[in-house]
C-alpha positions as CSV (number, residue, x, y, z in Angstrom):
1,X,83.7,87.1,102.4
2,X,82.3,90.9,102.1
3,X,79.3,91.1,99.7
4,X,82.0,93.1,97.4
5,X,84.3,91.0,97.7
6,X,87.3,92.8,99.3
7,X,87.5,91.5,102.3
8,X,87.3,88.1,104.6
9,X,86.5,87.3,107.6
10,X,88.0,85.1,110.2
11,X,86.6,85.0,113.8
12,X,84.6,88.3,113.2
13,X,87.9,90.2,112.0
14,X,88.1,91.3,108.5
15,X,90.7,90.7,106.3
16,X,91.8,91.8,103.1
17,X,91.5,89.3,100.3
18,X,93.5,87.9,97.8
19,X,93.4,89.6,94.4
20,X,91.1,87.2,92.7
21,X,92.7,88.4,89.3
22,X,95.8,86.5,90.1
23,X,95.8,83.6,88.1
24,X,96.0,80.4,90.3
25,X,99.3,79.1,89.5
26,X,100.9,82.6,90.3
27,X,98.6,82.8,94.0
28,X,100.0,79.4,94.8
29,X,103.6,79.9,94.2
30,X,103.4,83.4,96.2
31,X,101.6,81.4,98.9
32,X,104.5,79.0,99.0
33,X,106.8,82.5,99.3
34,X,104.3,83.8,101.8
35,X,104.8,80.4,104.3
36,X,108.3,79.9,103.4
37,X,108.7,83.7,105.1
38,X,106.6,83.0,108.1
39,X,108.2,80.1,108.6
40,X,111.8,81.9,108.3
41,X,110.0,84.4,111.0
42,X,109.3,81.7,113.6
43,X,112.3,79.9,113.1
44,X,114.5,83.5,113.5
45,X,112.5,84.7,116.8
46,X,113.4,81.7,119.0
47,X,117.1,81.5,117.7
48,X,118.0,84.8,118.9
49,X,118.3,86.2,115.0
50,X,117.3,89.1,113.4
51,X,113.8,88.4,111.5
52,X,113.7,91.9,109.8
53,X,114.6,89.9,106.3
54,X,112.1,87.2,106.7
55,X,109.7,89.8,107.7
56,X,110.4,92.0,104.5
57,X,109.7,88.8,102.1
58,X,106.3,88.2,104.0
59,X,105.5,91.8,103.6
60,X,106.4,91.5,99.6
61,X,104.7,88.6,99.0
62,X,101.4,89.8,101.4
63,X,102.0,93.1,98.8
64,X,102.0,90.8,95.8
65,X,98.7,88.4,96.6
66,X,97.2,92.0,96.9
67,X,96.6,91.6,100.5
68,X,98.5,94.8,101.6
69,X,99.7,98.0,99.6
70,X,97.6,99.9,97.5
71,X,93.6,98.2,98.1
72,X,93.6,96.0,94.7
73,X,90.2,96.9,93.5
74,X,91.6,100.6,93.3
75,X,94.2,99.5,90.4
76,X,94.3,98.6,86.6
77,X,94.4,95.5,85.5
78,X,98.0,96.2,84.3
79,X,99.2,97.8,87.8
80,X,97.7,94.3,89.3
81,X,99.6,92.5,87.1
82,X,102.9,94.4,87.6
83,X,102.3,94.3,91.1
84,X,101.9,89.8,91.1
85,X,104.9,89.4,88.8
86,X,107.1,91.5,90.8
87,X,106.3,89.6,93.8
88,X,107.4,86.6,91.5
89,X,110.9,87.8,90.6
C-alpha cells in the first residue's frame, strides 16, 4: 500500500485500491460480481463468444469497489456511496 493510501502494489506495479469507505459486506458482494465477470470473460474467450458483456460488468463492478472512474479520494462521501450502491443494483 502507498503511504496515502490510494494505491497498491503488486510485483512493483501500482494499483488503485479499493475504496476503504465501502462497508465490508457491500466490498464482498461486488467482489463476488467482480469474479463472477472475469470468470464469464475466460469462459467467453475460448468458446468463440463475444465477451464485451462480461467485460462491461467487470468494468462496473471495478467502477463500484472504486478501483476505476473518478480516483475515490477526489469524491464526497455521498458521491462514494452512490457510486457502491449503484454497482449493487
Amino acid at each position: 500500500m502507498t503511504e496515502d493510501g490510494h494505491f497498491v502494489v503488486i510485483s512493483g506495479r501500482r494499483w488503485r485500491a479499493t475504496d476503504p469507505a465501502i462497508p465490508e459486506e457491500v466490498a464482498a458482494e461486488l467482489r463476488k460480481t467482480l469474479t463472477a465477470a472475469r470468470r464469464d470473460v475466460g469462459r467467453a474467450l475460448p468458446a468463440g463468444e463475444d465477451p464485451k458483456p462480461a467485460r462491461a460488468r467487470v468494468q462496473a463492478a471495478k467502477v463500484a469497489l472504486g478501483e476505476r472512474g473518478t480516483p475515490w479520494w477526489e469524491q464526497s462521501l455521498e458521491e462514494r456511496r452512490r457510486r457502491w450502491e449503484e454497482g449493487l443494483g
